[in-house]
N, C-alpha and C positions, 0 to 999 in steps of 0.2 A: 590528744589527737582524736580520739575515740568522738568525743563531745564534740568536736568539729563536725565529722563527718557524723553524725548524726543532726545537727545541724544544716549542714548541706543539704543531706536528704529531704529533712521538711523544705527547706525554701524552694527546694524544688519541686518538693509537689504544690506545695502552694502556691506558685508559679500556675499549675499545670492546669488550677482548677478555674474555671469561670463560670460566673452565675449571671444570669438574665432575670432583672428583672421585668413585671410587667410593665406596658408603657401607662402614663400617669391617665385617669380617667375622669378623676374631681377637677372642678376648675372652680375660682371663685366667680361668684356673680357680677356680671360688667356692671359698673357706675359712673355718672358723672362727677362723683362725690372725690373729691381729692385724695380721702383718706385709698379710696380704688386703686390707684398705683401706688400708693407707699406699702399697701398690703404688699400686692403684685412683687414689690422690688425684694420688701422684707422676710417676709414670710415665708413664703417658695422656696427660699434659701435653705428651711431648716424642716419643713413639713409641708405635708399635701392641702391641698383646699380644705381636704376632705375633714381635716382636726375642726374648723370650723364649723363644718355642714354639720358634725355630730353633736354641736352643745346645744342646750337648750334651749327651744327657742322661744321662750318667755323671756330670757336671759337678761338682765337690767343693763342699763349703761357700765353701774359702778361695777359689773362682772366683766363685764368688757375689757374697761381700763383695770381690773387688777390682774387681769387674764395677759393682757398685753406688757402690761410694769414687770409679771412675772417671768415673761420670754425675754424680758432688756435683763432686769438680777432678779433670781441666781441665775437665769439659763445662759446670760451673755450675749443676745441678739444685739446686733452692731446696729442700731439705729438711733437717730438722737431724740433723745428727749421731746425737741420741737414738733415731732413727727406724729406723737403718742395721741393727741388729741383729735387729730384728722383720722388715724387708723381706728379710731374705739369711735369715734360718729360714724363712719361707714360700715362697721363689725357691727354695731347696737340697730343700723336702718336697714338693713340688709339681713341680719342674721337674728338679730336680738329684739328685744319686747317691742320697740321703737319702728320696725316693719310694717307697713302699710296691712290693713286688714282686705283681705278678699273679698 
């Protein structure tokens, strides 16, 4: 009985507590490029644009797609397979070595 109402008492404050976070401020970069909304759909789901914006941006194609194969296993991103090729051409033109030079 003891363990119960100790019990109680957490779910109740854990209840009581609410956290804010702040609202999202990264976005990814608009494309024509197909792989643009598969990100959009994919990604978003699981991390901020912002994961992207921070890697390197030399970064090869083959980082790309190991980067992406590694969000599908181990990390279990719900997306198929067919998708993987369009998302690592848009990540590699946009983010990665393959970027238009200024």
């Amino acid at each position: 009985m003891k363990i119960f109402a100790i019990l109680l008492l957490c779910a109740g404050a854990a209840s009581a507590t609410e956290i804010k976070l702040p609202d999202e401020t990264a976005a990814y970069k608009q494309s024509t490029l197909p792989g643009y909304q598969l990100v959009l759909a994919n990604c978003l789901l699981c991390h901020s644009a912002q994961y992207a914006q921070m890697q390197p941006p030399a970064s090869p194609r083959s980082y790309w797609e190991a980067t992406v194969k590694k969000m599908k296993k181990p990390f279990g991103a719900q997306f198929s397979d067919d998708d993987i090729p369009a998302m690592v051409d848009y990540l590699a033109k946009v983010y990665g070595a393959e970027k238009p030079k200024p």
